[in-house]
DRENVO-73793 format. One record per atom (N, C-alpha, C): atom name; residue in three letters; x, y, z. Coordinates in steps of 0.02 Angstrom, whole numbers, plus 32768, in hexadecimal, padded with zeros to 4 digits. Atoms other than C-alpha are relative to their C-alpha. Layout:
BEGIN
(CA ALA (X Y Z))
...
This chain:
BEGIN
(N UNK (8027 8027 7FD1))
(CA UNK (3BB1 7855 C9D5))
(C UNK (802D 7FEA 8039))
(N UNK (7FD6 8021 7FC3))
(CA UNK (3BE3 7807 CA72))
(C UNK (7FED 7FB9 8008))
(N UNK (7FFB 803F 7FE8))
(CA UNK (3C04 7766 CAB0))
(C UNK (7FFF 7FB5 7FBD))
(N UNK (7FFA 8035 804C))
(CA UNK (3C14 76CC CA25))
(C UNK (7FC3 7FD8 8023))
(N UNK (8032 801C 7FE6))
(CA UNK (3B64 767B CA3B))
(C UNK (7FF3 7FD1 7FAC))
(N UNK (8012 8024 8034))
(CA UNK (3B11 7609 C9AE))
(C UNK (7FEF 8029 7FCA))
(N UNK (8016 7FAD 803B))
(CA UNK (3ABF 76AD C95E))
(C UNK (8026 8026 7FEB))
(N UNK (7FAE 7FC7 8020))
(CA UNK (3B64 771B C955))
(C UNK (8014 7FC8 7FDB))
(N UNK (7FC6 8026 8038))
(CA UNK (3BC4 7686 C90A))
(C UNK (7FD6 8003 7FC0))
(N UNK (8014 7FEE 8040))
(CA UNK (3B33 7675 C890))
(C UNK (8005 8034 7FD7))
(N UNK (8006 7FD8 8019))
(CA UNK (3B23 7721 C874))
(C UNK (8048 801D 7FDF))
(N UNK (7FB9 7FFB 8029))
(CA UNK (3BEB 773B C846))
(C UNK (801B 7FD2 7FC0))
(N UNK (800B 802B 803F))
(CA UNK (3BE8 76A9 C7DB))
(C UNK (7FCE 800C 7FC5))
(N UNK (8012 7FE9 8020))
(CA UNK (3B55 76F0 C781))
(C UNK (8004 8058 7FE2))
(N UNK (7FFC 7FC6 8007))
(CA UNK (3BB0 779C C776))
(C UNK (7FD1 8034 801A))
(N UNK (8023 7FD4 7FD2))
(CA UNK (3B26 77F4 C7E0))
(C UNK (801F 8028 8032))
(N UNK (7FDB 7FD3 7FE2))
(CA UNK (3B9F 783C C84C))
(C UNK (8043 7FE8 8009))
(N UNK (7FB3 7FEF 8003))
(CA UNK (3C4F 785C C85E))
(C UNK (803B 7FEB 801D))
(N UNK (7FDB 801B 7FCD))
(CA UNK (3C9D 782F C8F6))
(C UNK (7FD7 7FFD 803F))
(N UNK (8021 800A 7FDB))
(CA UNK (3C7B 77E7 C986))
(C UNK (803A 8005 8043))
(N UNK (7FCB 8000 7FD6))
(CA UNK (3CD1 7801 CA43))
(C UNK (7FEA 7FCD 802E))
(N UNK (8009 8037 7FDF))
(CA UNK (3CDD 7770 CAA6))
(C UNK (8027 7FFC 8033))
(N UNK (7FC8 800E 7FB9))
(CA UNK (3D0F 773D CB5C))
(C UNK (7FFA 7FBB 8015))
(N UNK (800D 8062 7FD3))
(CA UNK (3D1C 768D CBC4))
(C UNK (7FE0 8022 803C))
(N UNK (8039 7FD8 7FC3))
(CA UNK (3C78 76B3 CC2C))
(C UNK (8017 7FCD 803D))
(N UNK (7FEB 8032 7FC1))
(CA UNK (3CA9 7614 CC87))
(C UNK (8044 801A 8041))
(N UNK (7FC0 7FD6 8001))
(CA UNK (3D64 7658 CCA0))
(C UNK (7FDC 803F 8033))
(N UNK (7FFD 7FD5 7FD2))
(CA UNK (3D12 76F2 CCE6))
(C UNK (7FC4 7FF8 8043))
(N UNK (8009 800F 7FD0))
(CA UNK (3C9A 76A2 CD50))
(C UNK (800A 7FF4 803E))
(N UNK (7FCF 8012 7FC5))
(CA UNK (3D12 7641 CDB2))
(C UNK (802A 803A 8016))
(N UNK (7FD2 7FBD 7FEE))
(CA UNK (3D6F 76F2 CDBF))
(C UNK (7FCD 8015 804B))
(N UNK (803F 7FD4 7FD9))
(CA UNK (3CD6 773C CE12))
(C UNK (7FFC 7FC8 8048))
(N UNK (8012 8030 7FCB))
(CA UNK (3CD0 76A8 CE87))
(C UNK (8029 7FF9 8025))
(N UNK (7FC1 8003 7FE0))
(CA UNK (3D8C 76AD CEBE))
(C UNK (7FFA 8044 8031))
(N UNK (7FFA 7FCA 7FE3))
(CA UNK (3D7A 775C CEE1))
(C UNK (7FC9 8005 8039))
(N UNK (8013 800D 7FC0))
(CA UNK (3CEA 774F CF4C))
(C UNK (8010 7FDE 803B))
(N UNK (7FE2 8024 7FB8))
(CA UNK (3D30 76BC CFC4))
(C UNK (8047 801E 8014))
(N UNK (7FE0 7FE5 7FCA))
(CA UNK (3DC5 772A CFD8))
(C UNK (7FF6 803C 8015))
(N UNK (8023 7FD0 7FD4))
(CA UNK (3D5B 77BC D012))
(C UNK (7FE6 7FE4 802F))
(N UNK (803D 8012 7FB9))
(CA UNK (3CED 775F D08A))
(C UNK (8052 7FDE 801F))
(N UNK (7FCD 800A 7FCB))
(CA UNK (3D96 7708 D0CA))
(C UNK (805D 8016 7FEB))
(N UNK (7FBD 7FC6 8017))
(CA UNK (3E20 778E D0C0))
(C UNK (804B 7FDE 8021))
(N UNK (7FB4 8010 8003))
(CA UNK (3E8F 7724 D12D))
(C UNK (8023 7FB3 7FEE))
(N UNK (7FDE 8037 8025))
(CA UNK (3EAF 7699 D0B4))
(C UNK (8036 801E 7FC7))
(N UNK (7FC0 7FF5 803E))
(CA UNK (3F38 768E D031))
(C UNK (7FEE 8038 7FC9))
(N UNK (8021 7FE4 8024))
(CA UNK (3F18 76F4 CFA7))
(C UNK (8004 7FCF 7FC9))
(N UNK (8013 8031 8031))
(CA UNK (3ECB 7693 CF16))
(C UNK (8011 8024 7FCB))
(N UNK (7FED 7FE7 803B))
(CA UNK (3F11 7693 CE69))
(C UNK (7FCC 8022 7FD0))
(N UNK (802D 7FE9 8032))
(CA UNK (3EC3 770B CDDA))
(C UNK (8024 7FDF 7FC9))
(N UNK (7FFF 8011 8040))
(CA UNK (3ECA 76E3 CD31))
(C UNK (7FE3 804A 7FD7))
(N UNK (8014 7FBB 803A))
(CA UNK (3EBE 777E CCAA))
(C UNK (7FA8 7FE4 7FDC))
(N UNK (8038 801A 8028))
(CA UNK (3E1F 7763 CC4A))
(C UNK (8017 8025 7FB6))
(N UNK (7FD2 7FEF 8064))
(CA UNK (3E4F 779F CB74))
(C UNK (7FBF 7FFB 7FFE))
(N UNK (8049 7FFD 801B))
(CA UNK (3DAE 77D5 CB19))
(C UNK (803F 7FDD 7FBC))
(N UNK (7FD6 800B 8045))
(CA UNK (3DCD 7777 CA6E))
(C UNK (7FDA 8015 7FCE))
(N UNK (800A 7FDD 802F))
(CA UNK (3DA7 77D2 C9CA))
(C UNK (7FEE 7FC3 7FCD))
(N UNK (8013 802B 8031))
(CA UNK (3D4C 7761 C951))
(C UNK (7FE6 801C 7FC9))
(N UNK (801B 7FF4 8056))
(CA UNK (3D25 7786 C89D))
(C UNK (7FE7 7FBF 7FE0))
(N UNK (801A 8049 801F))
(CA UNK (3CDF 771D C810))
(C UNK (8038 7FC4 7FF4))
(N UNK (7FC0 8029 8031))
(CA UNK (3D95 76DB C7CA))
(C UNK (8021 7FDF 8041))
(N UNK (7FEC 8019 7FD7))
(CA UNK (3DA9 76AF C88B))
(C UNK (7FD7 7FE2 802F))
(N UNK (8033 8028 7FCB))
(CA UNK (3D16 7657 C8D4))
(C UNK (8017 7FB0 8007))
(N UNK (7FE9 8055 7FF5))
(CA UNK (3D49 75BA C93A))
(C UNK (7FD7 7FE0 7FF7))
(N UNK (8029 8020 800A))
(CA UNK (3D0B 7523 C920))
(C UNK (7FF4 7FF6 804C))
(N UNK (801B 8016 7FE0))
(CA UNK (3C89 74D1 C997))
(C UNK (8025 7FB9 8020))
């Protein structure tokens, strides 16, 4: 599955499925948002990226809430 939602965590905790891949949607929001304001204004600084990491969750590794 994708993304860690209320239903994947349930469903890994109840062994229904396997693994789950997860990203920081927030994290890549603000990505998406940097990169646009330095397209529309090309002659500012260039604004920092940040990597985004998918994280690999299983049952024996679901974070807590």
């Amino acid at each position: 599955m994708h993304d860690l939602t209320d239903a994947t965590r349930a469903w890994l905790a109840e062994d229904l499925i396997d693994v789950v891949i997860d990203q920081n949607a927030r994290l890549i929001g603000e990505q998406v948002v940097i990169r646009l304001l330095g397209s529309i204004a090309a002659s500012t600084p260039t604004l920092s990226l940040k990597n985004i990491e998918p994280r690999i969750i299983f049952r024996e590794n679901i974070p807590l809430v």
